[in-house]
C-alpha positions as a Markdown table, in Angstrom:
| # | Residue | x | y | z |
|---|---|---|---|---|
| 1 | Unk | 100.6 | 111.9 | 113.7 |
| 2 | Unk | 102.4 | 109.9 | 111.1 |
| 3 | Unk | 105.7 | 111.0 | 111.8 |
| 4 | Unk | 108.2 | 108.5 | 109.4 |
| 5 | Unk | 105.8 | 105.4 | 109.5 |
| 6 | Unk | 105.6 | 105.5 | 105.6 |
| 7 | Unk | 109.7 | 105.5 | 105.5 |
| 8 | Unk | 110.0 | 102.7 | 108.4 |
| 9 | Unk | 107.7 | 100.3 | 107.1 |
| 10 | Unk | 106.7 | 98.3 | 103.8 |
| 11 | Unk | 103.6 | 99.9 | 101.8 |
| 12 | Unk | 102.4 | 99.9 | 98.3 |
| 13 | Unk | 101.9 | 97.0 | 95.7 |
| 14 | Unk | 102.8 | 95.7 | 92.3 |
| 15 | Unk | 105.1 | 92.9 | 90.8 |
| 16 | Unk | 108.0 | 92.8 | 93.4 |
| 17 | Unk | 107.8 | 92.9 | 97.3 |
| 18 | Unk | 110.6 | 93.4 | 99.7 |
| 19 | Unk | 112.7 | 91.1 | 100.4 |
| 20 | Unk | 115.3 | 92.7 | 103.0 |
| 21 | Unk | 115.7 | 96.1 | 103.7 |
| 22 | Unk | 118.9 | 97.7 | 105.3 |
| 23 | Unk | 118.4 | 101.6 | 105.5 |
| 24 | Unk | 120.6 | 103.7 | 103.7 |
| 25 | Unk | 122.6 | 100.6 | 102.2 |
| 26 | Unk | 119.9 | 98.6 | 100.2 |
| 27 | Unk | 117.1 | 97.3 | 99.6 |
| 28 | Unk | 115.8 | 93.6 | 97.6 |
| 29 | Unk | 112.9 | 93.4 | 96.3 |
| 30 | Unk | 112.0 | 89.8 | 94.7 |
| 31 | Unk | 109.2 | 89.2 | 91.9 |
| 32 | Unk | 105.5 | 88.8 | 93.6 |
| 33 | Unk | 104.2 | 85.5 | 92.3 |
| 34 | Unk | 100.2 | 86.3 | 94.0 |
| 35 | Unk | 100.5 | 89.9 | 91.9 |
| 36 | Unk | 97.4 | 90.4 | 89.9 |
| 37 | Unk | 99.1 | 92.2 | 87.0 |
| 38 | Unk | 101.1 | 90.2 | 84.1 |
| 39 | Unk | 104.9 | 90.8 | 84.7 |
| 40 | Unk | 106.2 | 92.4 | 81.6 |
| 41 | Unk | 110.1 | 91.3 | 81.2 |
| 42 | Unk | 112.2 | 88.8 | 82.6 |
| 43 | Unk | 113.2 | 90.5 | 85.8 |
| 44 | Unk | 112.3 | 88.5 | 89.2 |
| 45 | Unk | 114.3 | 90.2 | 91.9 |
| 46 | Unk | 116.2 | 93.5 | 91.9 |
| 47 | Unk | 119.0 | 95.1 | 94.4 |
| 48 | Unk | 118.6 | 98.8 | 94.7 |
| 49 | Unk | 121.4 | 100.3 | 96.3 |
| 50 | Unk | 121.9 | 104.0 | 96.9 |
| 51 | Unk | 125.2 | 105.3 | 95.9 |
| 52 | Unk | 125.4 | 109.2 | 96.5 |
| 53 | Unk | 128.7 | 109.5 | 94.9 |
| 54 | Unk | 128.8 | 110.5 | 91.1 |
| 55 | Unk | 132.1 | 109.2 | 90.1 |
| 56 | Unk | 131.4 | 105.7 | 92.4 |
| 57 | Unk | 128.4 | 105.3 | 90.7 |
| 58 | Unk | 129.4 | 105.7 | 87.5 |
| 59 | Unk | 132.9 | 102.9 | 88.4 |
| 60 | Unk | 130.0 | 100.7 | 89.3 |
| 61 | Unk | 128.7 | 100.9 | 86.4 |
| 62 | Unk | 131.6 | 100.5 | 84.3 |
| 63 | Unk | 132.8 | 97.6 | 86.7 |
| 64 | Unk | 129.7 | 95.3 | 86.2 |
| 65 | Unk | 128.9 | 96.0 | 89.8 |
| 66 | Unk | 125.4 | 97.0 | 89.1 |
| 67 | Unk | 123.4 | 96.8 | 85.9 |
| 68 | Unk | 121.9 | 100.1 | 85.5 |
| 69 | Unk | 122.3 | 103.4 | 87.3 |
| 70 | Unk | 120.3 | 106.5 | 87.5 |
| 71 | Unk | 121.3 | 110.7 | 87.5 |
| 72 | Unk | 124.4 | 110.3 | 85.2 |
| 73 | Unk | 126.8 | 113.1 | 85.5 |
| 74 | Unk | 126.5 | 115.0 | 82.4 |
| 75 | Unk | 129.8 | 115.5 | 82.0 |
| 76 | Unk | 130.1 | 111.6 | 81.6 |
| 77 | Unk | 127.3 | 110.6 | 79.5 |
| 78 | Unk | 129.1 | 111.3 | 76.5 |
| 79 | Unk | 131.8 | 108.8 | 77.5 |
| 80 | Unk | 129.1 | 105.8 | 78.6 |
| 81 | Unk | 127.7 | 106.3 | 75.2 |
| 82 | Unk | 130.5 | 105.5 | 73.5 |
| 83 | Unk | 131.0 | 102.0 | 75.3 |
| 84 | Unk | 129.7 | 98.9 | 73.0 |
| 85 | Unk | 128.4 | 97.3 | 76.6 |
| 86 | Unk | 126.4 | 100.2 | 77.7 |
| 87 | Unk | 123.2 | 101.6 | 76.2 |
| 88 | Unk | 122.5 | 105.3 | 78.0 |
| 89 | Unk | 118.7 | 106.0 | 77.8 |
| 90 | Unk | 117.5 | 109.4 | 78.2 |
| 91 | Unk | 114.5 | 111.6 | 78.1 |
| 92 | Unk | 112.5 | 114.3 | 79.1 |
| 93 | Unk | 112.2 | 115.6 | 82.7 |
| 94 | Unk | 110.2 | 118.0 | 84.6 |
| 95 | Unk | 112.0 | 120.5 | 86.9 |
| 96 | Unk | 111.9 | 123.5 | 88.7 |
| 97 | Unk | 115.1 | 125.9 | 88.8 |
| 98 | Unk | 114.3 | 128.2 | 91.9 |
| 99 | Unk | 117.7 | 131.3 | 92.1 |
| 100 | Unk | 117.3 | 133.0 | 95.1 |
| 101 | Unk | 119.4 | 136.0 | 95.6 |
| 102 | Unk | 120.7 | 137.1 | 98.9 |
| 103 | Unk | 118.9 | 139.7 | 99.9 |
| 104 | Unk | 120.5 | 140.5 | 103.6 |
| 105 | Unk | 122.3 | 143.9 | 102.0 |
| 106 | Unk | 119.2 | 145.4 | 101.3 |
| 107 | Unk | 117.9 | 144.5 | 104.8 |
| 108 | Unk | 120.3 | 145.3 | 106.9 |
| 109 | Unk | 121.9 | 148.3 | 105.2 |
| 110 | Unk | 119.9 | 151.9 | 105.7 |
| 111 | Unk | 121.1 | 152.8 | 102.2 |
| 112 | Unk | 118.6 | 150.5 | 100.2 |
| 113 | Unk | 115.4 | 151.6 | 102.2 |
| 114 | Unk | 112.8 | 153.0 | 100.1 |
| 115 | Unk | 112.8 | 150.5 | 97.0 |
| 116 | Unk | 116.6 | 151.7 | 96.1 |
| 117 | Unk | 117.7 | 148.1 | 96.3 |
| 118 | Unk | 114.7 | 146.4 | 94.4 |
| 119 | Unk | 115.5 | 148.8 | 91.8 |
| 120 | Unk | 119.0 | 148.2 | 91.9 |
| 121 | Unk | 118.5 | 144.0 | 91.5 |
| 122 | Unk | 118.2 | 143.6 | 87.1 |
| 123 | Unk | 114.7 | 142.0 | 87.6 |
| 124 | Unk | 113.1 | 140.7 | 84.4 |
| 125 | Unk | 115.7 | 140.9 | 82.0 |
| 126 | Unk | 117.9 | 138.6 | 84.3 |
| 127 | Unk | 115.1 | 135.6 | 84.1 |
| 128 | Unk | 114.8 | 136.7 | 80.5 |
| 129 | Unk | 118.3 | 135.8 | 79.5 |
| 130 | Unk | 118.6 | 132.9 | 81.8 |
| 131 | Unk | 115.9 | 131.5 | 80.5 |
| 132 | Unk | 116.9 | 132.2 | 76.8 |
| 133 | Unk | 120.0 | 130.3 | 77.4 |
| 134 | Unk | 118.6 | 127.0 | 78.3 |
């Protein structure tokens, strides 16, 4: 059983090995000088630290706390592009939208038996239209 070996312990290679480690606060990684690969850039050590907070992250930012930030708040983006000492970078993604919709009426309620609730949910012309509109 692996259990959370992977998530306890260093794995993987490339250009940068850990350096220090302190779980759920940050984690330094410094440039691996035995790497077989050529280092493209000038980077040799990086600080990743998690900040979960949308509107922190994005102070951070704007602070010169940390260089470069991930998962922007849409409603900000707009703004950070607009500020000479930024550059926002963006592209395309791949995600799933899953809507689940509570079913627990039709369960629980005598009423809906025999398909009278499926029929009642709008079905395909719901997806359709959410999916027109993005």
């Amino acid at each position: 059983m692996i259990g959370n070996v992977p998530s306890r312990n260093t794995n993987g290679t490339g250009p940068y090995m850990i350096k220090g480690w302190e779980p759920d606060k940050q984690i330094t990684f410094i440039y691996h000088k035995d790497w077989w690969g050529k280092l493209d850039g000038n980077v040799t050590d990086v600080t990743y630290t998690p900040i979960k907070s949308d509107a922190t992250r994005v102070s951070a930012l704007l602070s010169g706390e940390v260089d470069l930030v991930t998962d922007l708040p849409t409603q900000d983006v707009d703004r950070l592009r607009k500020e000479s000492a930024l550059k926002v970078l963006d592209g395309h993604e791949v995600r799933t939208i899953f809507i689940a919709l509570d079913q627990t009426p039709c369960l629980a309620n005598p009423t809906f038996q025999n398909g009278a609730c499926g029929n009642s949910m709008p079905g395909r012309e719901f997806v359709v239209g959410l999916q027109g509109r993005w």
